[in-house]
PyMOL Python script that loads the backbone (N, CA, C, O; Angstrom):
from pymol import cmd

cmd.read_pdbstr("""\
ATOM      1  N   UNK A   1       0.845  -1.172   0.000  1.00  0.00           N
ATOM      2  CA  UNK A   1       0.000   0.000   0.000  1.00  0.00           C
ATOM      3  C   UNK A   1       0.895   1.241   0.000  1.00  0.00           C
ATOM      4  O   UNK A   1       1.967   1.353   0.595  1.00  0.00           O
ATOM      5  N   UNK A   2       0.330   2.090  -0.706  1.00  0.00           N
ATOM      6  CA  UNK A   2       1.212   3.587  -1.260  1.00  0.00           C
ATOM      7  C   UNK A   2       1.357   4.198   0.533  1.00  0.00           C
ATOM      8  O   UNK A   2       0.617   3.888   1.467  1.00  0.00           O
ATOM      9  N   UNK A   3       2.380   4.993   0.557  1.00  0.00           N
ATOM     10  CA  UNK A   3       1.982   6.153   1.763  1.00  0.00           C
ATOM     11  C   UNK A   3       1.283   6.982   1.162  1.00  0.00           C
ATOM     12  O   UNK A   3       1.273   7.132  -0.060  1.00  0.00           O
ATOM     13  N   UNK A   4       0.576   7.652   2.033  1.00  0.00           N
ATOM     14  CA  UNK A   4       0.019   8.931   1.972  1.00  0.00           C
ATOM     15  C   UNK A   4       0.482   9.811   2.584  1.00  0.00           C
ATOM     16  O   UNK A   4       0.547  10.715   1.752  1.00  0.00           O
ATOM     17  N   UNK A   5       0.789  10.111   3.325  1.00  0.00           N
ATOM     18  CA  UNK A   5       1.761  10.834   4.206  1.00  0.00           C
ATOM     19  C   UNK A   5       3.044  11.229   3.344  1.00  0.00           C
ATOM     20  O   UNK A   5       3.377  12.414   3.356  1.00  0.00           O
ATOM     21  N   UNK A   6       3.776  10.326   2.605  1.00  0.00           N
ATOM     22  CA  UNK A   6       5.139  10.233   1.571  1.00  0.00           C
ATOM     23  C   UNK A   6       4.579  11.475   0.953  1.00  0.00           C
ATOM     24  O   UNK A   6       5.088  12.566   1.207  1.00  0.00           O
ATOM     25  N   UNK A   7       3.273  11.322  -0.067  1.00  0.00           N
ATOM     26  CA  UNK A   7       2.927  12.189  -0.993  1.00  0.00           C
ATOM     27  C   UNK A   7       2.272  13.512  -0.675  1.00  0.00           C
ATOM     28  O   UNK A   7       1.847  14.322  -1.499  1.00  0.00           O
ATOM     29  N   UNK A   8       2.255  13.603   0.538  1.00  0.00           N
ATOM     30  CA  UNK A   8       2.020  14.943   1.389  1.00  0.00           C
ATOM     31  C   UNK A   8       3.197  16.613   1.012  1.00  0.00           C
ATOM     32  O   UNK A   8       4.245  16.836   1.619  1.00  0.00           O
ATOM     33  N   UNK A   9       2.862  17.132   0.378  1.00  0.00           N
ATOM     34  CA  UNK A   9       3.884  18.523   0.640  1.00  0.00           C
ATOM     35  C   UNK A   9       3.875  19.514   1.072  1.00  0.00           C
ATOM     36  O   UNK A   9       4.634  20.461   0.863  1.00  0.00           O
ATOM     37  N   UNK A  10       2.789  19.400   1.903  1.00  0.00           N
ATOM     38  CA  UNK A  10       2.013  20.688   2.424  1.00  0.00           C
ATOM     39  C   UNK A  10       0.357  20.565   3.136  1.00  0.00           C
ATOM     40  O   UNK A  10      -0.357  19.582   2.939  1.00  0.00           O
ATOM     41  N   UNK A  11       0.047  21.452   3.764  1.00  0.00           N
ATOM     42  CA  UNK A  11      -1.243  21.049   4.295  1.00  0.00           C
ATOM     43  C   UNK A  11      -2.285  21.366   3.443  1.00  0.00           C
ATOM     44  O   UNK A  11      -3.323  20.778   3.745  1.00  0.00           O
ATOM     45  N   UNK A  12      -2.376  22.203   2.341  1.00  0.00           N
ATOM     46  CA  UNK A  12      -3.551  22.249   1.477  1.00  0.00           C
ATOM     47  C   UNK A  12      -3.706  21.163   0.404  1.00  0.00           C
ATOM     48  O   UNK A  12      -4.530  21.240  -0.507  1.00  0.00           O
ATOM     49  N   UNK A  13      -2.669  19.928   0.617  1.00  0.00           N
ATOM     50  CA  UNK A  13      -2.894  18.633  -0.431  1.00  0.00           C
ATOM     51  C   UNK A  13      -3.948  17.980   0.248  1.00  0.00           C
ATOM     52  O   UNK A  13      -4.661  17.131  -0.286  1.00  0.00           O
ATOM     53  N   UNK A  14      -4.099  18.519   1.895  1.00  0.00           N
ATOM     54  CA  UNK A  14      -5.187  17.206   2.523  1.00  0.00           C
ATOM     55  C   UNK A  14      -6.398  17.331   1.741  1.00  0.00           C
ATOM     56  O   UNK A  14      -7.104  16.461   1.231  1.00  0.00           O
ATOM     57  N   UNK A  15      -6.490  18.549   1.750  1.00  0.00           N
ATOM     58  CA  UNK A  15      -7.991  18.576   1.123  1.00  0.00           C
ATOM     59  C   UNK A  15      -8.842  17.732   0.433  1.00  0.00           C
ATOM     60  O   UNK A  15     -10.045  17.543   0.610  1.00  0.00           O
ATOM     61  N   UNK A  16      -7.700  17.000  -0.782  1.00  0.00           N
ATOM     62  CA  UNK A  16      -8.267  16.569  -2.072  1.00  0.00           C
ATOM     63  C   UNK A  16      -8.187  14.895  -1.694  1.00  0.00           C
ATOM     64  O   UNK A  16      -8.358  14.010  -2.533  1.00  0.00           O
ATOM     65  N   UNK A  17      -7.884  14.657  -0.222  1.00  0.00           N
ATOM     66  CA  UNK A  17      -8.090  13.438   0.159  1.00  0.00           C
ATOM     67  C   UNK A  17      -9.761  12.942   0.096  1.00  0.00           C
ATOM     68  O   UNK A  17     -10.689  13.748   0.169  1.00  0.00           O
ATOM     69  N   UNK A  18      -9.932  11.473  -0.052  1.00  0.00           N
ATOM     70  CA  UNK A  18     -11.002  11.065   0.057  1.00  0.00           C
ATOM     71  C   UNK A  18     -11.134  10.791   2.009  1.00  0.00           C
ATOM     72  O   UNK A  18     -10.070  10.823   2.627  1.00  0.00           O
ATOM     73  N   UNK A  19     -12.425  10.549   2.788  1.00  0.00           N
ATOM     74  CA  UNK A  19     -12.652  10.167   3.530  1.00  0.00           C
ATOM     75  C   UNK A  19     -11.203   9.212   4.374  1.00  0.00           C
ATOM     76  O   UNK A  19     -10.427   9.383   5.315  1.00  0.00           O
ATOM     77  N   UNK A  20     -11.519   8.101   3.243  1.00  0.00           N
ATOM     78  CA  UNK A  20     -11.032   7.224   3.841  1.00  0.00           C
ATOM     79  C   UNK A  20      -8.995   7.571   3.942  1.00  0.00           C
ATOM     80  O   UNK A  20      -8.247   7.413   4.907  1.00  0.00           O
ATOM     81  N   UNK A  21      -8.765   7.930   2.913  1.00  0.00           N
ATOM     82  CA  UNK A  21      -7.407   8.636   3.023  1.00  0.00           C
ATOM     83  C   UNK A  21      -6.866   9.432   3.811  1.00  0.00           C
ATOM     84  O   UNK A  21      -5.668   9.387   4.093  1.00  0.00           O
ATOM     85  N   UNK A  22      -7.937  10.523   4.406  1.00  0.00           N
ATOM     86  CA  UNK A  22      -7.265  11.273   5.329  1.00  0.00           C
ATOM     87  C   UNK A  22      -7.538   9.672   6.970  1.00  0.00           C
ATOM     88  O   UNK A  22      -6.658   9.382   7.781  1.00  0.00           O
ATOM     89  N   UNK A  23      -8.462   9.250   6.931  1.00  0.00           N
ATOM     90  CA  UNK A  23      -8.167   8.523   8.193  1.00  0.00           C
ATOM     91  C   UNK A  23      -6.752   7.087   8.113  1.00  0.00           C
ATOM     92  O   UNK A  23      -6.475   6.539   9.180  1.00  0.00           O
ATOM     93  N   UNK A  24      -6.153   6.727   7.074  1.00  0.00           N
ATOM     94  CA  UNK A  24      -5.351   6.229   6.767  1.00  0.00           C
ATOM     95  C   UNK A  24      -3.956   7.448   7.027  1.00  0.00           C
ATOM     96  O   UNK A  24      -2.977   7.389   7.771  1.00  0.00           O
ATOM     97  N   UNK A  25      -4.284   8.200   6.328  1.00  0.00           N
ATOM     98  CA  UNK A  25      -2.984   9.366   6.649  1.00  0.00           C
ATOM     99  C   UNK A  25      -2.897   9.653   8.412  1.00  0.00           C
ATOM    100  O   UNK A  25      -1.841   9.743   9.038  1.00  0.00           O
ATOM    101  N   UNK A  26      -4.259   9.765   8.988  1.00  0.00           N
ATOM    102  CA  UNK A  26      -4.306   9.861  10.678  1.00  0.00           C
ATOM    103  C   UNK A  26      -3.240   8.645  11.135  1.00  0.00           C
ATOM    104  O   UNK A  26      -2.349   8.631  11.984  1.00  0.00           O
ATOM    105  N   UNK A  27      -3.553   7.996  10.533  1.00  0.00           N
ATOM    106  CA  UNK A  27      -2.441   6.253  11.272  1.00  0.00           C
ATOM    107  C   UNK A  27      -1.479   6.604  10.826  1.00  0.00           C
ATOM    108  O   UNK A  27      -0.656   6.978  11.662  1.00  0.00           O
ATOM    109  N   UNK A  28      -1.140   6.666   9.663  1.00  0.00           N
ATOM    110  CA  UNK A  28       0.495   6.912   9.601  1.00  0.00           C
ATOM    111  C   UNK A  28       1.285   7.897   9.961  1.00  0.00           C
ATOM    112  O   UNK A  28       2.508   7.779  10.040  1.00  0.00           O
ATOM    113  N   UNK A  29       0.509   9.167  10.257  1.00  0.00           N
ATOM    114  CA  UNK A  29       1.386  10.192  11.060  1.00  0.00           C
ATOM    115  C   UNK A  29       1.453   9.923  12.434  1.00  0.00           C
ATOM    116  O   UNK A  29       2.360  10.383  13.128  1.00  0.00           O
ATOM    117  N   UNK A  30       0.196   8.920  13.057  1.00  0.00           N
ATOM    118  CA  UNK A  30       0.778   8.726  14.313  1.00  0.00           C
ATOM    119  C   UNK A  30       1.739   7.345  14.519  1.00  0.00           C
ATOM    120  O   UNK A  30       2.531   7.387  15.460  1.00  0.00           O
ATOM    121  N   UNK A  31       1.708   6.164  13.710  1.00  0.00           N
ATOM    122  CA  UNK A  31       2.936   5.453  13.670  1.00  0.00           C
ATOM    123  C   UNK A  31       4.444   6.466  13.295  1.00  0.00           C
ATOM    124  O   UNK A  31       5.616   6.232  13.588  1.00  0.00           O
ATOM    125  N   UNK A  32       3.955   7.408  12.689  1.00  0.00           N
ATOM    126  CA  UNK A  32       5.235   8.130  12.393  1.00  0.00           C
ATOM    127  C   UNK A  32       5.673   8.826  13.480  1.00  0.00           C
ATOM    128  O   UNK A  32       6.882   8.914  13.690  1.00  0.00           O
ATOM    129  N   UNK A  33       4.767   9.402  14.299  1.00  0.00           N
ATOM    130  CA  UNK A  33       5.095  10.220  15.675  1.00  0.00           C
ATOM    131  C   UNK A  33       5.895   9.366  16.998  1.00  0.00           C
ATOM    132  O   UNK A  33       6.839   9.741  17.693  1.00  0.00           O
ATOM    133  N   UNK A  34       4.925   7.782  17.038  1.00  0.00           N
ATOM    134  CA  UNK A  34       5.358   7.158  18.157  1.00  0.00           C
ATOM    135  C   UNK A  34       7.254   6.655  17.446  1.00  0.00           C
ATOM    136  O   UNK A  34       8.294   6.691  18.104  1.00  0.00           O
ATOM    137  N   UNK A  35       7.103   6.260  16.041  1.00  0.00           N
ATOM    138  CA  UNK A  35       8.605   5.716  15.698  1.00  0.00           C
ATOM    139  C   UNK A  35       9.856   7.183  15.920  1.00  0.00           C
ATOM    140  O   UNK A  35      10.994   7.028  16.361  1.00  0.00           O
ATOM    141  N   UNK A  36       9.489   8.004  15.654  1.00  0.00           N
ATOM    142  CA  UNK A  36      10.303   8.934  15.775  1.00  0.00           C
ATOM    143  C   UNK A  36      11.031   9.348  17.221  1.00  0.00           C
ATOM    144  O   UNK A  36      12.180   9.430  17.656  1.00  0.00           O
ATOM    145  N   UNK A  37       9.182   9.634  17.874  1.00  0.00           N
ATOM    146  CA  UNK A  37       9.673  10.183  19.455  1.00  0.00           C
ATOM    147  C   UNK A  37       9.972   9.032  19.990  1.00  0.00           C
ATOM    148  O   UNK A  37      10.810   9.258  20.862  1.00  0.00           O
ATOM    149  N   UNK A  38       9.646   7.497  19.914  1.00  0.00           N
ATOM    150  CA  UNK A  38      10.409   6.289  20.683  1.00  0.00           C
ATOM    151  C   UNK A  38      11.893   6.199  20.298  1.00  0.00           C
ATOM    152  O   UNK A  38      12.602   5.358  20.850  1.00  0.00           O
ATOM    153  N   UNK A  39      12.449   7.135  19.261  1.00  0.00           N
ATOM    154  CA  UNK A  39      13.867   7.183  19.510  1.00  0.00           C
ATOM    155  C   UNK A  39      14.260   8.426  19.707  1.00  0.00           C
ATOM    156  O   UNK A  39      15.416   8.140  20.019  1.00  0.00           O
ATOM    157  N   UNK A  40      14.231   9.495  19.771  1.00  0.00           N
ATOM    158  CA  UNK A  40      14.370  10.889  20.281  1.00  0.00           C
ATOM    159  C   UNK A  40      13.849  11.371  21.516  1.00  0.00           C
ATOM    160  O   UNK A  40      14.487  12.252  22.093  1.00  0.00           O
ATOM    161  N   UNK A  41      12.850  10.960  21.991  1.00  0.00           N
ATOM    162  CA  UNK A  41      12.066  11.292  23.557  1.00  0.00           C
ATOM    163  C   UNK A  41      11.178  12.642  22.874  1.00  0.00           C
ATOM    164  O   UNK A  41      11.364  13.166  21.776  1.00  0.00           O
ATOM    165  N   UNK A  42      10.353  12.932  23.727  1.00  0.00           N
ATOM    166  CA  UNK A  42       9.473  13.745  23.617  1.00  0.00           C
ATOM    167  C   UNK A  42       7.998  13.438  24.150  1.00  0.00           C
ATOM    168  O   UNK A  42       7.432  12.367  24.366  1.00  0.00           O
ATOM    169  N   UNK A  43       7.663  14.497  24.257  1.00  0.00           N
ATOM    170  CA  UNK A  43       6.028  14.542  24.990  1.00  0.00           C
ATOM    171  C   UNK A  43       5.012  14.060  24.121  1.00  0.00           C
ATOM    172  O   UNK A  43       4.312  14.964  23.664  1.00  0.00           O
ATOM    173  N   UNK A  44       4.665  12.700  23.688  1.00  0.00           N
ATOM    174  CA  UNK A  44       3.952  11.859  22.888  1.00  0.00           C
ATOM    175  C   UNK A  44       2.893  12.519  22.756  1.00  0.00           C
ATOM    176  O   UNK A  44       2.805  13.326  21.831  1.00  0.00           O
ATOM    177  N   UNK A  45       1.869  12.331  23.632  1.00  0.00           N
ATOM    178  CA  UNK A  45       0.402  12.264  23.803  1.00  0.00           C
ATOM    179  C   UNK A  45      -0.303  13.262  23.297  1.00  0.00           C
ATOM    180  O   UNK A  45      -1.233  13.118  22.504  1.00  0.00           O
ATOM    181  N   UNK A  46       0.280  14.751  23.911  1.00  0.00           N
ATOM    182  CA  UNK A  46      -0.408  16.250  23.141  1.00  0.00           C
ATOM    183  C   UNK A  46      -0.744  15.916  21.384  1.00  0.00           C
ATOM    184  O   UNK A  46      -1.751  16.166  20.722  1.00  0.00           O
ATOM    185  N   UNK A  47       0.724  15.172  20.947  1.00  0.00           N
ATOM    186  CA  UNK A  47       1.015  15.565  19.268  1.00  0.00           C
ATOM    187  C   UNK A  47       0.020  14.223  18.701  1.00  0.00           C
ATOM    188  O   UNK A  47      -0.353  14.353  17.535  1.00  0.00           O
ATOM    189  N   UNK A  48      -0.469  12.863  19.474  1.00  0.00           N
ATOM    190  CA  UNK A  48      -1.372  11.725  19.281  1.00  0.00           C
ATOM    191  C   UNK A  48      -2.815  12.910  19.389  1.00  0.00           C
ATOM    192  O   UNK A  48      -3.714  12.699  18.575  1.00  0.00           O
ATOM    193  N   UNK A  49      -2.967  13.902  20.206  1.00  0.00           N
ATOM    194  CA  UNK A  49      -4.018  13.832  20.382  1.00  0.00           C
ATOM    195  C   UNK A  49      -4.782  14.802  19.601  1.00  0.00           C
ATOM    196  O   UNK A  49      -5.989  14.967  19.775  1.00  0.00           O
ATOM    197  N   UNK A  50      -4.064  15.470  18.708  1.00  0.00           N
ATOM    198  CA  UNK A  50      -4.269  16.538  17.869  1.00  0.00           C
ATOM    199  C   UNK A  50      -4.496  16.062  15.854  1.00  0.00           C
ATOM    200  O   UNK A  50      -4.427  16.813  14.881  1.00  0.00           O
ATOM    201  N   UNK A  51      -4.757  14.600  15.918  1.00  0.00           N
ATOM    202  CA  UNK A  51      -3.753  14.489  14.704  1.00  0.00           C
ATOM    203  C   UNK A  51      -5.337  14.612  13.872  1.00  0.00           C
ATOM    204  O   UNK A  51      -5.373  15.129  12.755  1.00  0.00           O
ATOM    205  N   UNK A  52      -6.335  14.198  14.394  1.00  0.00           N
ATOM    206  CA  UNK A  52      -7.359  14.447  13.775  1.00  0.00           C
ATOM    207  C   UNK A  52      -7.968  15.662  13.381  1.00  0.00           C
ATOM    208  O   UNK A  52      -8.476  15.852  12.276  1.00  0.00           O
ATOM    209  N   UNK A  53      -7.878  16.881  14.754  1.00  0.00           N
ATOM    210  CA  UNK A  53      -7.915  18.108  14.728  1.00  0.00           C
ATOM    211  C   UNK A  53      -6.786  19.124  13.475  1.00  0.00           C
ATOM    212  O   UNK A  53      -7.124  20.197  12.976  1.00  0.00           O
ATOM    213  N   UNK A  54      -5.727  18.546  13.270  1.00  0.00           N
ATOM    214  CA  UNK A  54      -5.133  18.802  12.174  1.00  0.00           C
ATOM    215  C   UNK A  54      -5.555  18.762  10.750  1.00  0.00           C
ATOM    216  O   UNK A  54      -5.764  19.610   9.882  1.00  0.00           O
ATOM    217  N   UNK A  55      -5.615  17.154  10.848  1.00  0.00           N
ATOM    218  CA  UNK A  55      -6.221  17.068   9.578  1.00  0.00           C
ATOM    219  C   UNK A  55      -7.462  17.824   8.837  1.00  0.00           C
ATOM    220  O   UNK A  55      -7.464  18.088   7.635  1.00  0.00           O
ATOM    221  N   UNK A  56      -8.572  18.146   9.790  1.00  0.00           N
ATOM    222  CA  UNK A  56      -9.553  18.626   9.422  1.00  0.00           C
ATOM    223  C   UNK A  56      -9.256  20.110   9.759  1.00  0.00           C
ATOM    224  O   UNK A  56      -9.899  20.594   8.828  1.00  0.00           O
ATOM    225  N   UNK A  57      -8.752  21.180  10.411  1.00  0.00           N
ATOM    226  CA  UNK A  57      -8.081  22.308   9.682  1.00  0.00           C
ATOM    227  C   UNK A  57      -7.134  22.310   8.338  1.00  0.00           C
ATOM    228  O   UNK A  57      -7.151  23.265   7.562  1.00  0.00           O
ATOM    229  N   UNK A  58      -6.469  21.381   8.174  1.00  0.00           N
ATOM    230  CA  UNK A  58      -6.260  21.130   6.924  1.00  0.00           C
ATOM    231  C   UNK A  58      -6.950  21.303   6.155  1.00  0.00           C
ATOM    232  O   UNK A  58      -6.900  22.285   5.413  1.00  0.00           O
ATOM    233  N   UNK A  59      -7.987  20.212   6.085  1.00  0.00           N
ATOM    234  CA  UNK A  59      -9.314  20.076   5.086  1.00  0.00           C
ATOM    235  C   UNK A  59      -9.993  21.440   4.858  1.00  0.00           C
ATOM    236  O   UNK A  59     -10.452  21.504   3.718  1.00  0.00           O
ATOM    237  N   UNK A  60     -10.222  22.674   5.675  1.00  0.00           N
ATOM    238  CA  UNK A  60     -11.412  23.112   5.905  1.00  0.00           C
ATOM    239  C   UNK A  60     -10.633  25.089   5.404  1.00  0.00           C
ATOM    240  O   UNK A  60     -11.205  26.027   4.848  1.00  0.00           O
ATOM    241  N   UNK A  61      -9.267  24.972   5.910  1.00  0.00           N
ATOM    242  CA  UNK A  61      -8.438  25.731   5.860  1.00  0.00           C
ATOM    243  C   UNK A  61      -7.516  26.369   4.437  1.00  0.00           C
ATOM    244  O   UNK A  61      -6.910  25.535   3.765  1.00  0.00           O
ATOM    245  N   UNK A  62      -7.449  27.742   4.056  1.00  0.00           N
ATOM    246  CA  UNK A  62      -5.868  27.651   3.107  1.00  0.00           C
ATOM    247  C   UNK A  62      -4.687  28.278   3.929  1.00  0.00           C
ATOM    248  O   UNK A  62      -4.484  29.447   4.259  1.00  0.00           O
ATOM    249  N   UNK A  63      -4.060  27.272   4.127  1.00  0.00           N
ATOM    250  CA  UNK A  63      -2.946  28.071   4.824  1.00  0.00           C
ATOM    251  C   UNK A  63      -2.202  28.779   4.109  1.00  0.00           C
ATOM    252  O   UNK A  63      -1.443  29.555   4.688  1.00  0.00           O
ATOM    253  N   UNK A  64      -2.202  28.728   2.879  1.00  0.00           N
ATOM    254  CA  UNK A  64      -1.050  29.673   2.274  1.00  0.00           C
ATOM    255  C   UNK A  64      -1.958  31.351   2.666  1.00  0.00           C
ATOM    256  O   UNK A  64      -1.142  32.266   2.551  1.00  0.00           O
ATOM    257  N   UNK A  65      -3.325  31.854   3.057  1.00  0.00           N
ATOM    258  CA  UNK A  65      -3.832  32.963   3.417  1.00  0.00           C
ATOM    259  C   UNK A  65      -4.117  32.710   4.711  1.00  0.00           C
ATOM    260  O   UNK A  65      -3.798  33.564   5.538  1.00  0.00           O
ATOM    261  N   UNK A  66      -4.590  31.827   5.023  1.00  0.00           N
ATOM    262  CA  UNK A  66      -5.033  31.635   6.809  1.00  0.00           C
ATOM    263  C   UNK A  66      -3.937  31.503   7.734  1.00  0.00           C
ATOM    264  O   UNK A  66      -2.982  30.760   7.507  1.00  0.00           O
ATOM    265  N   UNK A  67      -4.016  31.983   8.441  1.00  0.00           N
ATOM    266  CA  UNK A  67      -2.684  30.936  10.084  1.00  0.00           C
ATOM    267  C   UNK A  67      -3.845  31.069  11.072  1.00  0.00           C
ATOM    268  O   UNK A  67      -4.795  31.806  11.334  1.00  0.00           O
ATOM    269  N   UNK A  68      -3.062  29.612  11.595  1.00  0.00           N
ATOM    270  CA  UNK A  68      -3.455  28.973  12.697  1.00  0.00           C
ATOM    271  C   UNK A  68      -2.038  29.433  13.493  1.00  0.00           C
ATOM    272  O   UNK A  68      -0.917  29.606  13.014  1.00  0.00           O
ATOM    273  N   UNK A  69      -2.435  29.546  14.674  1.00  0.00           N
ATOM    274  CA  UNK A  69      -1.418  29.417  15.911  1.00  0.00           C
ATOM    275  C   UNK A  69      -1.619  28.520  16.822  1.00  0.00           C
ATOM    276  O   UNK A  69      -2.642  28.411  17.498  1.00  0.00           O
ATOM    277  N   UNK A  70      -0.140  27.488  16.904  1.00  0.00           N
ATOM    278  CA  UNK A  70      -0.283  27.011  18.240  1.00  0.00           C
ATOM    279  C   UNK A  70       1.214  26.870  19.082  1.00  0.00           C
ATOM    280  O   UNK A  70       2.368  26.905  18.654  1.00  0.00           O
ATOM    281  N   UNK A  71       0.719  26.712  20.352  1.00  0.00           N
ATOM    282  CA  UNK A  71       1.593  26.554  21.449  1.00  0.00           C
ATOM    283  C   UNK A  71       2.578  25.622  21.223  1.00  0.00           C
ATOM    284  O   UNK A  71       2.345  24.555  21.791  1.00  0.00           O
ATOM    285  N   UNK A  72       3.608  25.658  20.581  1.00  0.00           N
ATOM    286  CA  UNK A  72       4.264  23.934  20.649  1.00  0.00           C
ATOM    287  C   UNK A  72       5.387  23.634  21.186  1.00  0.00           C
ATOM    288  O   UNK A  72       6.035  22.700  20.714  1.00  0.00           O
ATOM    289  N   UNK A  73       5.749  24.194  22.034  1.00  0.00           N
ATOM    290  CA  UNK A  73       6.976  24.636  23.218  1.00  0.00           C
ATOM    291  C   UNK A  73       7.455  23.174  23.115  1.00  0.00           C
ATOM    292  O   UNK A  73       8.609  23.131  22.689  1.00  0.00           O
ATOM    293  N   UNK A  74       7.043  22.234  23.316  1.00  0.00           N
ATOM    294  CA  UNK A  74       8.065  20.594  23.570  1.00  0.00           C
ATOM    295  C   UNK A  74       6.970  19.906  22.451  1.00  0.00           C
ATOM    296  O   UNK A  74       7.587  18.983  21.918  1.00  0.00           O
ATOM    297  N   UNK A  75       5.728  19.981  21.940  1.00  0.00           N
ATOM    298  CA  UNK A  75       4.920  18.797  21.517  1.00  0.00           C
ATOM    299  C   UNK A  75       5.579  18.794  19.719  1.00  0.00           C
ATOM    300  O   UNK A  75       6.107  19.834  19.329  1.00  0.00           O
ATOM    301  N   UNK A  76       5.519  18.015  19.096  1.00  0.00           N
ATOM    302  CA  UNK A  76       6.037  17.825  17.779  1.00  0.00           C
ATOM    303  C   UNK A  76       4.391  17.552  16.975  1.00  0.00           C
ATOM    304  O   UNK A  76       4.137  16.498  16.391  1.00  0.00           O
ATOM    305  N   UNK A  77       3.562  18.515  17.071  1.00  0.00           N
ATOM    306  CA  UNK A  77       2.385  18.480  16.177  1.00  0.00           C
ATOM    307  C   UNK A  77       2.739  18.042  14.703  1.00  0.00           C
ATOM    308  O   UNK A  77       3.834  18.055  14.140  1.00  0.00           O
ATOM    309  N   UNK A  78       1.091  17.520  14.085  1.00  0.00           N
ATOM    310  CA  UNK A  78       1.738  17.043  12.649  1.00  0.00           C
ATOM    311  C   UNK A  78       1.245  17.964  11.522  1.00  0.00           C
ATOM    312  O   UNK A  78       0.605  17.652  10.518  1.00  0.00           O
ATOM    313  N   UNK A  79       1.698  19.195  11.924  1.00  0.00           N
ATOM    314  CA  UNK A  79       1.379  20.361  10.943  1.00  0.00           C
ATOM    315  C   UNK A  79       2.641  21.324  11.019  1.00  0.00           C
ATOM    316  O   UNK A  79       2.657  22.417  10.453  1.00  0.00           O
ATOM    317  N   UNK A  80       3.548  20.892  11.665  1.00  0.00           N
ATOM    318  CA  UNK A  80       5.116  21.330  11.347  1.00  0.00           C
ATOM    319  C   UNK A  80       5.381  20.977  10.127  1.00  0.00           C
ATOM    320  O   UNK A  80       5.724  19.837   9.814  1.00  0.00           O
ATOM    321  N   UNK A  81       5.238  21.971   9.304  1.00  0.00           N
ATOM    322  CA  UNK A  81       5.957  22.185   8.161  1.00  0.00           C
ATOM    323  C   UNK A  81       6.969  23.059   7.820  1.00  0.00           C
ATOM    324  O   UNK A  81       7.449  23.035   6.687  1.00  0.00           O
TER     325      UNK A  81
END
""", "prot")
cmd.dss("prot")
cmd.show_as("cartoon", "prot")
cmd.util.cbc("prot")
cmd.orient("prot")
């Protein structure tokens, strides 16, 4: 199975995801979060618990005119671009 996540370059590609793609892309950014921070350390849980809330500002959002702000002092959110 392709990544989706791989073919990601930005947050206004989520958009043109189907349903089921962006919840497939939800799993692989968080297998991607736990493989990363299980070898670097970091505050897991905040960046697990946001990944849906991302995606759908993604979806709903243009960031190249909109910003979002957030707090991310230690959490590794999956909208660091």
């Amino acid at each position: 199975m392709t990544s989706i996540l791989a073919g990601i370059d930005g947050p206004n590609q989520v958009k043109s995801l189907s349903q089921e793609e962006k919840e497939r892309l939800a799993q692989e950014l968080r297998s991607f979060m736990v493989e990363h921070v299980s070898k670097s350390g970091g505050h897991l849980a905040p960046s697990l618990g946001v990944v849906e809330l991302i995606i759908a500002l993604c979806s709903v959002f243009d960031f190249e005119k909109d910003k979002v702000i957030f707090d991310v002092g230690h959490q590794s959110y999956a909208l660091k671009y």
